[in-house]
C-alpha positions in Angstrom: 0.0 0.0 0.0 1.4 3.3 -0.8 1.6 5.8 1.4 2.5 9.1 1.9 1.8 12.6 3.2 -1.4 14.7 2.8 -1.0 17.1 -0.5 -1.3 20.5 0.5 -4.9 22.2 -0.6 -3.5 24.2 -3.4 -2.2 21.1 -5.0 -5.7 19.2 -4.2 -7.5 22.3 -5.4 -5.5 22.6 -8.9 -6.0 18.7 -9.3 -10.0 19.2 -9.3 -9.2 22.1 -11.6 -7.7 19.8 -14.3 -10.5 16.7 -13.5 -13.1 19.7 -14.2 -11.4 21.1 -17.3 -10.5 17.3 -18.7 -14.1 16.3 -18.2 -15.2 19.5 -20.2 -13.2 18.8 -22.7 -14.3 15.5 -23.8 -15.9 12.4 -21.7 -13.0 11.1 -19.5 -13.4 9.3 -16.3 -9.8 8.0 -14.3 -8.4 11.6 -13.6 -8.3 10.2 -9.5 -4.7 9.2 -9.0 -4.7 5.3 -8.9 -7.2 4.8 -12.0 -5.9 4.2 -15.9 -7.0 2.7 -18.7 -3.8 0.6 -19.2 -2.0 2.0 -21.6 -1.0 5.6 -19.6 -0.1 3.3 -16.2 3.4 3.8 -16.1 2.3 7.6 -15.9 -1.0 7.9 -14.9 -1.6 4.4 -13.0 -1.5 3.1 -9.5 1.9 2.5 -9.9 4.9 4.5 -11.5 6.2 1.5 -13.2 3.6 -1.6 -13.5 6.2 -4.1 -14.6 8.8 -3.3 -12.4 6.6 -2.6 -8.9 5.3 -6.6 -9.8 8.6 -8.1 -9.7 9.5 -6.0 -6.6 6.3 -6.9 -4.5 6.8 -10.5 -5.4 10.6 -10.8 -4.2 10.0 -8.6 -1.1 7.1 -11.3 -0.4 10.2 -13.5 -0.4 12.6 -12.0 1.3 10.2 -11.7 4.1 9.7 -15.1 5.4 10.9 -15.9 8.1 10.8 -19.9 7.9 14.1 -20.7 6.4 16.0 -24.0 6.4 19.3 -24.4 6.9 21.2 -24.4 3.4 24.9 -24.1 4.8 27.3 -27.0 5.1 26.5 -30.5 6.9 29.9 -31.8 6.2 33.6 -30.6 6.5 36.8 -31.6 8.7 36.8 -32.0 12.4 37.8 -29.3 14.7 41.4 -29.0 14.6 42.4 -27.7 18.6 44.3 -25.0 20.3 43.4 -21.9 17.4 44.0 -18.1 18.1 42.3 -16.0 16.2 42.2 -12.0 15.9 39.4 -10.1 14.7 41.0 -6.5 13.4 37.6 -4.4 13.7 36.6 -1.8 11.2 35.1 0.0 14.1 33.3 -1.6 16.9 31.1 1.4 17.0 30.0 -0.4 13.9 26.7 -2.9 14.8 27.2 -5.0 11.9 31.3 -5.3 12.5 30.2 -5.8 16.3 27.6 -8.6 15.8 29.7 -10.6 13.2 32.8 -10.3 16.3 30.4 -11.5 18.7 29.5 -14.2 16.8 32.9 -15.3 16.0 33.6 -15.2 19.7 30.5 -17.4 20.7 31.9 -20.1 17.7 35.2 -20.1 19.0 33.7 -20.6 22.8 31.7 -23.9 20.8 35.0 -25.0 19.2 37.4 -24.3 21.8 39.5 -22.1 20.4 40.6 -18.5 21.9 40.3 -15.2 20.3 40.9 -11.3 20.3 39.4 -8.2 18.7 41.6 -5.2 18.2 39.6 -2.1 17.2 40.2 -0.2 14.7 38.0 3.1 15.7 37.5 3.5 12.2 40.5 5.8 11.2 43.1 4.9 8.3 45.9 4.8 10.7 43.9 3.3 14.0 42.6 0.0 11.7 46.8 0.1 10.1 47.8 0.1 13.5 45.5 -2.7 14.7 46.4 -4.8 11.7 50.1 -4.2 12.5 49.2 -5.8 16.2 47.1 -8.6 14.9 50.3 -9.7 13.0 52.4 -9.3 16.0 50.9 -11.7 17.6 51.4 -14.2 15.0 47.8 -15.8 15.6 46.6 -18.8 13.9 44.1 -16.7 11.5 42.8 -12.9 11.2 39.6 -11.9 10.3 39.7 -8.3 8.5 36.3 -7.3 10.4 34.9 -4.7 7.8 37.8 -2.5 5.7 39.1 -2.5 2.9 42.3 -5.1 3.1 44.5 -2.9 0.3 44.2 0.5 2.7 47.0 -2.3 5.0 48.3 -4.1 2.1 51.8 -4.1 3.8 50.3 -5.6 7.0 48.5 -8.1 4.9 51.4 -9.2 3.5 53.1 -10.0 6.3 50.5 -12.4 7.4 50.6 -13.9 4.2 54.2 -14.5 4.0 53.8 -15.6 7.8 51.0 -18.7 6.1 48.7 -17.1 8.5 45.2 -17.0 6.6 43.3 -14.3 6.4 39.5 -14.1 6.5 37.4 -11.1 5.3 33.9 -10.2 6.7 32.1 -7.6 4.4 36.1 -7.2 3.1 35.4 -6.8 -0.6 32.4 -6.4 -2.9 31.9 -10.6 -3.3 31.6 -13.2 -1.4 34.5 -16.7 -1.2 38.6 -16.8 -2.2 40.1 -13.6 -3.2 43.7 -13.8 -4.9 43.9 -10.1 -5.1 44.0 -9.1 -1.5 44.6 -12.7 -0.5 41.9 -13.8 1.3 41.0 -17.9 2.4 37.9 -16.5 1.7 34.8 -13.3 2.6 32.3 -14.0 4.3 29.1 -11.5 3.5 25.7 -11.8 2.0 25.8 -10.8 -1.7 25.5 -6.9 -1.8 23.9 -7.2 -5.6 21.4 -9.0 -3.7 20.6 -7.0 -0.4 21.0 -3.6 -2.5 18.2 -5.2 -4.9 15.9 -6.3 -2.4 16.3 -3.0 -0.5 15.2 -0.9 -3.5 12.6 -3.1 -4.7 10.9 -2.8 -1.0 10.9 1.0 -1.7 9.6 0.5 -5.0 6.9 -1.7 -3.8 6.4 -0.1 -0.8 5.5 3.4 -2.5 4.0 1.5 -5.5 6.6 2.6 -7.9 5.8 6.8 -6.9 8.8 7.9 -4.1 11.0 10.6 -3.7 14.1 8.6 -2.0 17.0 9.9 0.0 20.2 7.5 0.2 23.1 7.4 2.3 26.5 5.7 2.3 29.7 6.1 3.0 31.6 6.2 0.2 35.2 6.2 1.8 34.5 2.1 1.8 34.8 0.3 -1.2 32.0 -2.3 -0.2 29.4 0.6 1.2 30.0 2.5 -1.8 29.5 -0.6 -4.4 26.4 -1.5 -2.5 25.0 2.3 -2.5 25.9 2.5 -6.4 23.7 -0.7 -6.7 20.6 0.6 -4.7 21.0 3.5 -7.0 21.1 1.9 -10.1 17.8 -0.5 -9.1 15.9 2.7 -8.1 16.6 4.1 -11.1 14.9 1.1 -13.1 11.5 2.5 -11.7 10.7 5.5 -13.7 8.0 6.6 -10.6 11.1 6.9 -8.3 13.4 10.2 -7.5 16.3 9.8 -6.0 16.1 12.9 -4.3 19.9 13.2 -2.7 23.2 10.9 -2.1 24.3 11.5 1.2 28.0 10.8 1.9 28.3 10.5 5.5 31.6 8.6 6.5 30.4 5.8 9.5 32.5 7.1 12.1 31.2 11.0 11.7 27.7 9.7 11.8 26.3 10.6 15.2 27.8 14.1 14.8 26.6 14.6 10.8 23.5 12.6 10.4 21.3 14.7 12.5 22.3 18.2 11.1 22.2 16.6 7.3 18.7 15.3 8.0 17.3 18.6 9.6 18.9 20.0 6.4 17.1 17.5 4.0 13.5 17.9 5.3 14.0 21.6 4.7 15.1 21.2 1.6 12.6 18.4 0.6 9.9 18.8 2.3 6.8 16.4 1.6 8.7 15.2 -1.7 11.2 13.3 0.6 8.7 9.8 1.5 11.8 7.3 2.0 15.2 6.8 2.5 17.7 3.8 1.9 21.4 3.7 3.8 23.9 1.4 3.7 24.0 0.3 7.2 21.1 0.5 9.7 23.4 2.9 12.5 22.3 6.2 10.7 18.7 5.8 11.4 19.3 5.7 14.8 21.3 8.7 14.9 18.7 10.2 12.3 15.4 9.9 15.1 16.6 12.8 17.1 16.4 15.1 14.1 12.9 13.7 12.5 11.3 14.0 15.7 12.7 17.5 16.7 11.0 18.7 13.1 7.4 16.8 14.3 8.1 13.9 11.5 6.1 11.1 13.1 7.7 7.8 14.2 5.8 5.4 11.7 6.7 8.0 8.9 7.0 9.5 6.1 10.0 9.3 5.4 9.9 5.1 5.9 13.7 4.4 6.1 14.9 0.9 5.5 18.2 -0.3 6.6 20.4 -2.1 3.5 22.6 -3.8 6.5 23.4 -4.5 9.2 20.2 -5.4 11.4 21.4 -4.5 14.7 19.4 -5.1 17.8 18.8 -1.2 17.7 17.2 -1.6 14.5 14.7 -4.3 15.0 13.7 -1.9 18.2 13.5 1.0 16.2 11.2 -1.2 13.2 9.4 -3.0 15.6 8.0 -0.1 17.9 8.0 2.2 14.4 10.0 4.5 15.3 11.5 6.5 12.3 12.8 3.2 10.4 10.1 0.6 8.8 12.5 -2.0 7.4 16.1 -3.4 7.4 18.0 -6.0 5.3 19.8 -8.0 8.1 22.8 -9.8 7.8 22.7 -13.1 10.1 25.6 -11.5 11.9 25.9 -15.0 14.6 26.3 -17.3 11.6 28.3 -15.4 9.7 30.4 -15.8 13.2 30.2 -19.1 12.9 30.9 -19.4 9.4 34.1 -17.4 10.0 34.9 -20.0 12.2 34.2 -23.1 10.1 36.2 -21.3 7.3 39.2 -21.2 9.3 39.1 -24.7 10.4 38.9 -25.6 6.5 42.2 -23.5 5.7 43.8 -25.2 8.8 42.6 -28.8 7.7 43.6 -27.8 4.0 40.6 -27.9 2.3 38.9 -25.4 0.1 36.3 -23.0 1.5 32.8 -24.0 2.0 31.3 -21.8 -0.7 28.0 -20.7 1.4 26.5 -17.5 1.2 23.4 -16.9 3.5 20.2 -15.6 1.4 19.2 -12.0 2.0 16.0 -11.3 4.5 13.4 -8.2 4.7 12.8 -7.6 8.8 9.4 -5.2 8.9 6.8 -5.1 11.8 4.8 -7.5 10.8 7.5 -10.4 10.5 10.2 -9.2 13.3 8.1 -8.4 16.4 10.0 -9.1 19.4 13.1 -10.4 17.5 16.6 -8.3 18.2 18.3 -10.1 15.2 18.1 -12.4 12.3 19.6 -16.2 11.8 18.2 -18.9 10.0 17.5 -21.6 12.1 20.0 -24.7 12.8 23.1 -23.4 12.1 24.7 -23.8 15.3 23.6 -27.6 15.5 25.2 -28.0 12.0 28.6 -26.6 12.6 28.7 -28.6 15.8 28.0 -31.6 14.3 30.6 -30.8 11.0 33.1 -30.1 14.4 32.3 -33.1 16.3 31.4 -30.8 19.3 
């Protein structure tokens, strides 16, 4: 159902205007918004872009369900004992970068294995500096928790010419091996697929007619490839405007976000109905400023989350305040997956090639839930470890 705000009584005023004067003119009927004779739909219709709104409201249909089976690995070697492992963080500031570390440290607890996180604080030099520790402590693997490996190319080497592997989480654009940095493997969702899913629930979520504000942070390679994508899948909806790209660095967000958003509803007004950001942190710091301008909770704008569905974010979706939506990764199994892939590279064998599907968390399908997982995965990776 599309929604949006009240048009102001001029605009509903010149609108009869032009019913009267069409209907003068010559025996029309369908001047209503929402009516058309078929041919005129992509203009004139319910939606802004017929074809397009049908494929989007039948995938978000499927990204919402919430019964998923396991589809990961039910075989694989057997723990191999005594592992260290150091998870370099982006930023721990960062809920997606958090979850995914507390989810590594909960598999290693299963597996028996010991490990460390060493925060970056989401600076150039902090995450080199971190990265130059992690390979200090010659650990049995390292986990690049969230950067860009090639801004510590020189501390990545090291590890590699150490035979320590080295695992990426949300590392580069795709997920498995990488040769070019040299990676075991990355473990993420695929970002064509959650910055697909994310436009198409705006597309069907306004029926194809939005005015859409999107924010990334474009001094990451993997934010900024995911915020080009949502961009370029917006754009295939003719109804849609992408009103603004907002370039707000993670780290500056709870200083920048709520004076660029105060800026943005001035500037937009009632043309501004959603929003789209790479990861689900700037919506938090974003409430302050909507509900300081009288924007109600449960919108417009309706802001959906393209990662990382923190536990803030299901809070702020589920009591709808100020975001309607997120695309979750399952930051636990990815965890444990970043566990599992390290015990492959220790056994010698090849990575396990899963990549979890993406997932649409709304009100109606998250109530009470603080994150998403499919179910089972623990029990599987426990049973692959003979734990």
């Amino acid at each position: 159902m599309h929604r949006t705000r009240k048009a102001a009584p001029a605009v509903r005023t010149a609108r009869l205007a032009f019913c009267a004067l069409l209907a003068t003119a010559a025996a029309l009927t369908g001047c209503e918004r929402g009516s058309s004779d078929g041919a005129d739909e992509t203009v004139t219709g319910s939606s802004g872009c017929p074809a397009v709104h049908a494929r989007a409201r039948e995938a978000v249909t499927r990204a919402e369900r919430t019964d998923i089976d396991w589809g990961g690995p039910t075989g694989g070697p057997a723990a191999v004992p005594g592992k260290t492992i150091v998870f370099v963080a982006q930023t721990m500031t960062n809920p997606g970068v958090a979850g995914a570390a507390n989810g590594v440290r909960d598999a290693a607890r299963a597996i028996g294995w010991n490990v460390r996180v060493i925060d970056g604080g989401g600076t150039p030099a902090g995450i080199q500096a971190a990265m130059s520790d992690a390979v200090a402590l010659r650990p049995s693997g390292i986990v690049i928790g969230g950067f860009d490996p090639d801004s510590t190319a020189r501390q990545a080497a090291r590890a590699n010419a150490q035979g320590i592997p080295l695992i990426g989480w949300h590392a580069v654009p795709e997920p498995g091996p990488s040769r070019q940095p040299d990676l075991f493997t990355n473990v993420t969702t695929r970002v064509q697929d959650v910055a697909r899913i994310s436009a198409q629930w705006i597309i069907s979520d306004s029926d194809g007619r939005a005015g859409v504000v999107l924010i990334t942070d474009a001094s990451i390679p993997f934010a900024r490839n995911k915020s080009d994508l949502i961009r370029e899948e917006l754009e295939s909806c003719q109804g849609v405007r992408l009103l603004s790209v907002e370039n707000i660095p993670i780290p500056d967000a709870s200083s920048r976000t709520p004076r660029e958003i105060s800026s943005l509803l001035s500037r937009f007004q009632d043309r501004w109905t959603h929003s789209v950001a790479i990861n689900d942190l700037y919506f938090a710091d974003a409430a302050p400023a909507f509900r300081a301008a009288g924007e109600k909770g449960s919108g417009p704008p309706f802001n959906i989350g393209a990662g990382d569905g923190d536990p803030s974010a299901f809070q702020r979706i589920n009591s709808r305040q100020y975001q309607a939506a997120t695309v979750p990764e399952p930051l636990s199994l990815q965890g444990w997956q970043i566990i599992d892939e390290f015990n492959r590279a220790f056994s010698g064998r090849p990575d396990s090639g899963y990549v979890a599907p993406v997932h649409i968390a709304t009100a109606g399908n998250s109530e009470g839930a603080s994150s998403w997982d499919p179910s089972g995965y623990r029990e599987a990776y426990r049973r692959i470890w003979g734990k």
